[in-house]
N, C-alpha and C positions, 0 to 999 in steps of 0.2 A: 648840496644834494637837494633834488625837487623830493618832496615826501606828501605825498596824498592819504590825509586821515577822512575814513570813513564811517560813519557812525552807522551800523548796520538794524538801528532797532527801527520796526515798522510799526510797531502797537500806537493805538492810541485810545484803548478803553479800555476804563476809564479815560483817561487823561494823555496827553504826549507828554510823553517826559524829558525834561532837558538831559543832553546826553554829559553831563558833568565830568566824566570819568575820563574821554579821549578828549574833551576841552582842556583840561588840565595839565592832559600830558602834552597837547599840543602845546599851549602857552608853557611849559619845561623846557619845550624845544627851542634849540640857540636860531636866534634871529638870521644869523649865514645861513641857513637853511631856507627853501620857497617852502612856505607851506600850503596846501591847499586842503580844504575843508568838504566834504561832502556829505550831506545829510540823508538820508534815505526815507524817513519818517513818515514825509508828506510825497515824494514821488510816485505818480501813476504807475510807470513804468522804471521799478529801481533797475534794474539788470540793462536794460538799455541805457539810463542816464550813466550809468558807470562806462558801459562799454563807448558813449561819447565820450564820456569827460577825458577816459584814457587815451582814446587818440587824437584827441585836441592837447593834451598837457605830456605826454608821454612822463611819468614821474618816473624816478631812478627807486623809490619804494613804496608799497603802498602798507599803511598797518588799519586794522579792519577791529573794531571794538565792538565785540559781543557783549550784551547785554544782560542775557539770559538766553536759559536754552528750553525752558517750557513755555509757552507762551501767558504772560503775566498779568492776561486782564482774565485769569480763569473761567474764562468761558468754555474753556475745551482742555482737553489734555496733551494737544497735537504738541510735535516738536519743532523747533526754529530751526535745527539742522540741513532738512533740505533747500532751504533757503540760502543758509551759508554756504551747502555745496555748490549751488547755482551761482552763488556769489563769487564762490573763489575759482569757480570753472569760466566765468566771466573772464576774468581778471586774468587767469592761465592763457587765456584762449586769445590776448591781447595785446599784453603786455608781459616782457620777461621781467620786469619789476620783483622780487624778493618780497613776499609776505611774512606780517610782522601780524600777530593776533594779541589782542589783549580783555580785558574789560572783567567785568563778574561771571557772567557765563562760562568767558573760559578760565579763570580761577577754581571753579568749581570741579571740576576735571579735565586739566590741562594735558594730560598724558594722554589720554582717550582722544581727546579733540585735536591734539595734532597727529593722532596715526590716522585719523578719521578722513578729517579735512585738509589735509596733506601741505600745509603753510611751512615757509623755508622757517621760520622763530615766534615762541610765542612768550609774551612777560606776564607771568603769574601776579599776584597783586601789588601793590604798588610800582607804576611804570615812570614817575617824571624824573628817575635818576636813569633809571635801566635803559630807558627807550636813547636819550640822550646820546649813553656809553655805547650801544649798540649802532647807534649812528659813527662814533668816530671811529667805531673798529672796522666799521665795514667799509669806509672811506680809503680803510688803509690798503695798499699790494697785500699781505696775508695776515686777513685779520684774526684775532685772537680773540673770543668769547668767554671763556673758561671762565675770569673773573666779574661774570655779572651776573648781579644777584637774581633768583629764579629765573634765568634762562633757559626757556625749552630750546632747541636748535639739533640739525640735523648732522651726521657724521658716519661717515662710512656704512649708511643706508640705514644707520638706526636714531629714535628721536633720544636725545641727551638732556640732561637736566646741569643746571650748573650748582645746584643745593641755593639755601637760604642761611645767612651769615645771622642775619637776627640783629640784622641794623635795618630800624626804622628811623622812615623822613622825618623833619622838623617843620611840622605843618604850617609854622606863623615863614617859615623861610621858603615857604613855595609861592612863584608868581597865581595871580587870581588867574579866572577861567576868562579867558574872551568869548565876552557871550558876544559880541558883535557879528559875527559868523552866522549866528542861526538865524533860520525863516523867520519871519515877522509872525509866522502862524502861531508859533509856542504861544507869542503872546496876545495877538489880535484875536485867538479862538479859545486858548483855555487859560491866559492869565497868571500861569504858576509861575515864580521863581524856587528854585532850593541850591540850600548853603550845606556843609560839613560843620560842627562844631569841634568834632573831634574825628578820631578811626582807632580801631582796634574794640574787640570786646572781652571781656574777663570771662562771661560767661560758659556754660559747658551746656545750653541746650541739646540735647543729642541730634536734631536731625540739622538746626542753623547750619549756614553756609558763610555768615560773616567772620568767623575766626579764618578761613582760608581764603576771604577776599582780602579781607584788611589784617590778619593777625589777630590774636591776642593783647598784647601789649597793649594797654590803652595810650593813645599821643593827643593830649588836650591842647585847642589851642587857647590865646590867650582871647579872652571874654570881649574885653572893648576891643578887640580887632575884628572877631565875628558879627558885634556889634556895628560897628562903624561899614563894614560889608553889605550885611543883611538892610542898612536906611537905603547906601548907596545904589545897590543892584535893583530896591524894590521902588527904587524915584523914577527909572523907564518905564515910557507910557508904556499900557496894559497888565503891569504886573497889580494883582489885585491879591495874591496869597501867599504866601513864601512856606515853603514844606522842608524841617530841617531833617536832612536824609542819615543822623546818625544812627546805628543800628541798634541804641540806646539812650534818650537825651539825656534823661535824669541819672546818668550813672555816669562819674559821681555826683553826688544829691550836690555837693556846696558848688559846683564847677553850673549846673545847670539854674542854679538858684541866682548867681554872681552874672551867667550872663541875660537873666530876665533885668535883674537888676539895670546893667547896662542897656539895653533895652528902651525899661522904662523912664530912663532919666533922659534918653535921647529924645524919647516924644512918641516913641512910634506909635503910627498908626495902623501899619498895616498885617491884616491877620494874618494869624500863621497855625501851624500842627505839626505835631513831631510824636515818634513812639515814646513808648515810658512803659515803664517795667516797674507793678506792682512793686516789687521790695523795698523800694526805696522811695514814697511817697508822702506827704504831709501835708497837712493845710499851709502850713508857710508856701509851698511849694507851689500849691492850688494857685494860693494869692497873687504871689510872683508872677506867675505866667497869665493873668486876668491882665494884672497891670502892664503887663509888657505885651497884652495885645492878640494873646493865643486866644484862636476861635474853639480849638479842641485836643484831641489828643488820642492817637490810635496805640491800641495795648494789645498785644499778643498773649492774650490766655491761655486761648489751646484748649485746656479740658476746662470739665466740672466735675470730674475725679481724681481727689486727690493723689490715689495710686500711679496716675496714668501721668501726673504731674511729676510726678517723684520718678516715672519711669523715663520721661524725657526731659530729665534734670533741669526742670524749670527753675529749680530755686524758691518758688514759693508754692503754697495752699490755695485753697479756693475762699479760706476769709481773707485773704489779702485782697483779693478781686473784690470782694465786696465791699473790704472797706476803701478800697479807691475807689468805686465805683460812689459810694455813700459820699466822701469828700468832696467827688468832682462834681456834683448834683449840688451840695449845698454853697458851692463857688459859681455856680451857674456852667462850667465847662461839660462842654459836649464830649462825652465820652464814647469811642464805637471799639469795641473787643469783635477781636477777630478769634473764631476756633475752629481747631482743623481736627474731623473726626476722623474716625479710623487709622489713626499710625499701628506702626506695627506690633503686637499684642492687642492689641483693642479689640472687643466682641461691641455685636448689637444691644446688648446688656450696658456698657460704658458709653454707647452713643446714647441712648434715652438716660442716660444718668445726665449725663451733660447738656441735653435737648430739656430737661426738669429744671435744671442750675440757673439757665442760658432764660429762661424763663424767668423765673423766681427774682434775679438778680435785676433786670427790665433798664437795662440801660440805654442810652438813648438810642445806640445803634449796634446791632449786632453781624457781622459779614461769619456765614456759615460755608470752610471749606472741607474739600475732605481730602485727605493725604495721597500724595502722590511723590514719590520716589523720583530723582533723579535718574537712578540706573534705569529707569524706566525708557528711557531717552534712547540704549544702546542694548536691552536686550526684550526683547519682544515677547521671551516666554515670561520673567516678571510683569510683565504690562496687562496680557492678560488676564494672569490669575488675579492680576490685584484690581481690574476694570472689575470685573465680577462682584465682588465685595464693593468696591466704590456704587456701583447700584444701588447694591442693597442700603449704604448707608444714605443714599439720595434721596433715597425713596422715605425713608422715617425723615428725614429733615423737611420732604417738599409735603408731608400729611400735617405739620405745626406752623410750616413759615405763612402759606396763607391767611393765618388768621392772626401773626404778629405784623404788626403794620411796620416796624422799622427792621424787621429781618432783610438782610438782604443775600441773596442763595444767585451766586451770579452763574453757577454752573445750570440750575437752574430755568433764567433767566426773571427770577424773581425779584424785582425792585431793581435791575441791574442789565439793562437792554441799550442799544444806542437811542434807539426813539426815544426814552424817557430822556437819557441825557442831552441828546439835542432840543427836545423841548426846556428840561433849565437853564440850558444857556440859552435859550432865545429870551429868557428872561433873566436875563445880566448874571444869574447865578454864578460866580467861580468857587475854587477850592474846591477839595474832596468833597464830591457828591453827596456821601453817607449825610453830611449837615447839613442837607436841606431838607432830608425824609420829610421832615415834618411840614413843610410847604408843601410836597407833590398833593394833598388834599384840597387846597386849596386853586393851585396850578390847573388842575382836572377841568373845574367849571371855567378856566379864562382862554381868552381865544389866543392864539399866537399869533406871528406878525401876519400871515400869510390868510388870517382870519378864521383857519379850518379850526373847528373845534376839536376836545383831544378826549374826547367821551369814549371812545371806543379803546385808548391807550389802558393796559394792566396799573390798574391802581390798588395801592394797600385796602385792606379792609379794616372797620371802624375795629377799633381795640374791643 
């Protein structure tokens, strides 16, 4: 079977991000299959490259990996949806090929998105087994779907689910990702590599969406295999950063400590960042990840009231932010907490409680968002009551970020523009932005390649 994977994400700001997810499940797929790869990322015109690529390869299926469905460099609140329907109206209007949808955006609500976007199957989270079985059944004169694990799929006019059995993959037994496939741009423009260390999360955030991409279940894989990954993938020219995409690194504390370790006996050189969740922090743990080469480390906060913590089951307090915030300063690691005002119960009362916290605590780097709902995506009278209030909480964040030099308000466009980012990497800069703040001062008074001075570019103000 020819099978045509397309990786449907456009963003690239911040950063492009390698599309790991439909790599993965392509290298799952058995090698009797053609496979063909399509990236969207960097195309001009993606809707026409597709509508070429289809009638030059005519593929027997195409499966389309969503990413996300609000658009993720926060700049706006708009939704990726019309996009996908333009994408999959392409593809209709082309090709009778069988759409196969997958990825985190549609893990997040899969049942909505295929009544939405009208795809013949779609695989809820993890695809390198399902995608696989889906191919041999649909090989067959009358194939049988019933037994594959979250399959969405279509039947007598209504969309069907095949339930979840609560068997997860054996992460050390899945083939690596072929990054060979992608544009040279990932790495000739922004440098990044990123690994999984693990999937699933114990945690009960209330609004997270990683327990319904990956599970619950935590599936660790083994440390010196991540290890011996992360030298290899980051030895191709231009990878200068490696970002490890678990939706927790330091949980559990001995599994994240064991593979700095590994790590550091390898030699590495090259920096890296990954999230970490307050509960479970130490100075061993600081140390570890110095030696093994970590530039920093992004932490999901969320508030600077307690209450509000306790309402969206964080699991910790706000001394716990401080005292990781206290540790990672006296290890030298760059720390940037991310908090997202206004979830639902929150008054303007609880955003200057947090907007004082957010303050007082003064970490290297602070990204201020404000909440936004998924359902926001598919009903429009939600969106706008809660736009209303998203104002109002904009507006108290944008009368303090001014005068924080390392805040960055990307809805805003405060500390978080493309011109500033194109100006850091005209000056070699890679890896997450947030850890250069402290350079754009400096930046300001130097000329770029093109000689124009960048006087006129939004710059922090002096502390």
């Amino acid at each position: 079977m020819k099978v045509a994977f397309i990786s449907a994400n456009r963003e690239k700001l911040p950063d492009a991000v390698i599309p790991l997810g439909i790599l993965s499940v392509m290298a799952a797929t058995p090698a009797r299959h053609e496979k063909l790869f399509w990236d969207l990322c960097f195309e001009p015109d993606p809707l026409e490259t597709v509508a070429r690529s289809l009638r030059e390869s005519k593929p027997d299926l195409v499966a389309i990996g969503l990413r996300n469905l609000q658009n993720m460099d926060y700049t706006n609140i708009t939704t990726n949806l019309d996009f996908y329907r333009e994408l999959i109206g392409t593809v209709r209007a082309i090709s009778p090929a069988p759409i196969v949808l997958g990825g985190g955006g549609f893990s997040v609500m899969p049942q909505g998105l295929m009544e939405d976007l009208g795809a013949d199957f779609g695989i809820a989270g993890e695809g390198e087994r399902a995608f696989p079985q889906l191919l041999d059944e649909l090989e067959k004169t009358e194939p049988a779907v019933g037994a594959i694990d979250e399959l969405y799929y279509r039947s007598d006019g209504q969309v069907r689910f095949t339930g979840h059995s609560g068997r997860f993959l054996a992460l050390d037994d899945l083939p690596r990702a072929d990054r060979s496939v992608l544009p040279e741009r990932y790495y000739t423009e922004y440098g990044i590599e990123s690994l999984q260390t693990k999937r699933g999360c114990p945690l009960r955030c209330d609004y997270c969406t990683y327990p319904l991409i990956e599970g619950r279940q935590g599936r660790l894989r083994d440390p010196g295999k991540v290890a011996d990954e992360f030298i290899e993938i980051c030895s191709r020219t231009g990878v200068e950063h490696l970002f490890i995409l678990d939706s927790v690194f330091n949980l559990p504390l001995r599994h994240a400590k064991e593979i700095c370790r590994e790590l550091a006996a390898r030699g590495n050189r090259t920096p890296w960042t990954s999230y970490v969740n307050p509960v479970a922090f130490d100075d061993e743990l600081a140390e570890l990840m110095v030696r093994a080469g970590a530039a920093g480390m992004e932490i999901g906060s969320d508030s600077g009231c307690d209450d509000i913590l306790d309402r969206l089951r964080k699991g910790f307090h706000t001394d716990r932010i401080s005292r990781l915030s206290r540790i990672s300063k006296a290890h030298g690691l760059k720390d940037c907490h991310s908090f997202i005002l206004g979830t639902t119960g929150e008054t303007l009362e609880h955003v200057e409680r947090t907007l004082d916290f957010v303050e007082e605590l003064d970490p290297f780097a602070a990204v201020m968002l404000v909440w936004v709902e998924d359902l926001e995506v598919l009903d429009p009278k939600t969106e706008l009551e809660r736009r209303r209030f998203r104002d109002a909480v904009y507006e108290r964040i944008g009368e303090r970020a001014t005068r924080q030099p390392r805040w960055v308000v990307p809805r805003l466009g405060i500390r978080f523009d493309p011109r500033t980012f194109t100006v850091l990497r005209k000056f070699g800069l890679r890896g997450p932005l947030w850890q250069h703040l402290d350079k754009l001062q400096s930046v300001a008074s130097t000329r770029v390649d093109d000689s124009r001075t960048i006087h006129a570019m939004p710059m922090p103000a002096a502390k």
